[in-house]
C-alpha positions as CSV (number, residue, x, y, z in Angstrom):
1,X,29.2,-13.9,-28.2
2,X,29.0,-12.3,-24.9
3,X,31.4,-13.7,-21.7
4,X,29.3,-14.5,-18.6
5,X,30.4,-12.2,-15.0
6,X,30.2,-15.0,-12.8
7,X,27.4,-17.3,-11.4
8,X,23.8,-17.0,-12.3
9,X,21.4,-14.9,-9.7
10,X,18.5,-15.8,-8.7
11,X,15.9,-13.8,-10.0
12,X,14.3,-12.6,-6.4
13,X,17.5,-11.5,-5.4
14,X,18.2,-9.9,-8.9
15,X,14.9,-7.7,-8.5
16,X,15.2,-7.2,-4.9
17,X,19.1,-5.8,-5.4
18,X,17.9,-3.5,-8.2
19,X,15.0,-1.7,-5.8
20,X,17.2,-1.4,-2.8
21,X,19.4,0.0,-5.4
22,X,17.2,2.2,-7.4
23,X,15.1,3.5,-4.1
24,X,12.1,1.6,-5.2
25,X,11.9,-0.9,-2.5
26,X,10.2,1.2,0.2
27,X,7.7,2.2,-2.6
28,X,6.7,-1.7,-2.8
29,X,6.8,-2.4,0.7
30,X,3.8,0.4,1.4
31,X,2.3,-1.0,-1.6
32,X,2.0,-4.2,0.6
33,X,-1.1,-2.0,2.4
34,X,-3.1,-2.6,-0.9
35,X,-3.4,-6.8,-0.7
36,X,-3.7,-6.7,3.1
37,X,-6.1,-3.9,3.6
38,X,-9.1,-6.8,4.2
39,X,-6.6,-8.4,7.3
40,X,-5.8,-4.2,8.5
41,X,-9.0,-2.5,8.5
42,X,-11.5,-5.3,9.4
43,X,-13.7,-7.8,7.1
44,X,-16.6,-4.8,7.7
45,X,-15.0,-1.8,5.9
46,X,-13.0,-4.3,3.6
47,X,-16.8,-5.0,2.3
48,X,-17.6,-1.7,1.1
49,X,-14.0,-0.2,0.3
50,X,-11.5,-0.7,-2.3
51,X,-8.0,0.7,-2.1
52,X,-6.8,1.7,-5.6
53,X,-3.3,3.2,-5.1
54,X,-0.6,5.4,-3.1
55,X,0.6,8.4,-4.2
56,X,4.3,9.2,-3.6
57,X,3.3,11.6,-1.0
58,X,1.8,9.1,1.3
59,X,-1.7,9.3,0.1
60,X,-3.8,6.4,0.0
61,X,-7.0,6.4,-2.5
62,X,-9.7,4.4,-1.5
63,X,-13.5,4.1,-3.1
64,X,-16.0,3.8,-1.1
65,X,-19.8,2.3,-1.9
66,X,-21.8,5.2,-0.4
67,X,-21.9,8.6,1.1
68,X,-22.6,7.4,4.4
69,X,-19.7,4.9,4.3
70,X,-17.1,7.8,3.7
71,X,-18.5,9.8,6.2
72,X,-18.2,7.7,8.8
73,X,-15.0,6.1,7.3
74,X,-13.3,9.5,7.3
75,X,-14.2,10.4,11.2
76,X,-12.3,6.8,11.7
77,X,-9.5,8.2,9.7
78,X,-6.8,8.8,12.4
79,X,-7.8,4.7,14.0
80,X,-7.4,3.6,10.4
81,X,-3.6,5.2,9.8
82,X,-2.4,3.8,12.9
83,X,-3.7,0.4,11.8
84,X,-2.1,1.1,8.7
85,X,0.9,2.3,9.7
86,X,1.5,-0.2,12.5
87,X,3.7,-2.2,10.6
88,X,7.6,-1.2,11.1
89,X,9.9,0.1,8.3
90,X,7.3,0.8,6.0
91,X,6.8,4.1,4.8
92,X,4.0,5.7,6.6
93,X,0.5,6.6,5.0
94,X,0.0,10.0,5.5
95,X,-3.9,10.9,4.5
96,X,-6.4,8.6,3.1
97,X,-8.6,9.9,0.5
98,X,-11.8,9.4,0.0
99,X,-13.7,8.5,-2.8
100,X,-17.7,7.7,-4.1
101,X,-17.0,4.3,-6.2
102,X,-18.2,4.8,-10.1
């Protein structure tokens, strides 16, 4: 039988000791853009993009539904990263790539 260290954690602080901890926790905060991307880049473009993931570099992958979309999305790239980005102590999307949806 094993002997207990002290009083039970609760779980949330548990996990959120371990990211701070393992350097994780800024990866999850800018993977916060992901479920919020509707509310940051307007009901419009939330309609006919889908953000997929971040690269460790900063790079956010987003499909889009048509050529026309991504063109005009990508001329709004540097309006989109500051809406992005607005949001303090998380790290910063660098580039958003763009990509035809399959």
């Amino acid at each position: 039988m094993t002997k207990r260290r002290g009083k039970p954690q609760k779980i949330g602080d548990t996990l959120a000791q371990f990211l701070g901890s393992s350097g994780l926790a800024a990866r999850v905060e800018q993977a916060g853009i992901i479920p919020e991307w509707p509310v940051l880049v307007g009901a419009q473009i939330a309609k006919v993009t889908e953000p997929h993931h971040i690269a460790r570099d900063g790079t956010l992958f987003v499909a889009v539904k048509t050529n026309a979309w991504m063109n005009e999305l990508s001329l709004m790239e540097p309006q989109l990263l500051s809406a992005l980005n607005a949001k303090e102590g998380r790290s910063r999307i660098v580039k958003i790539h763009w990509q035809l949806m399959r």
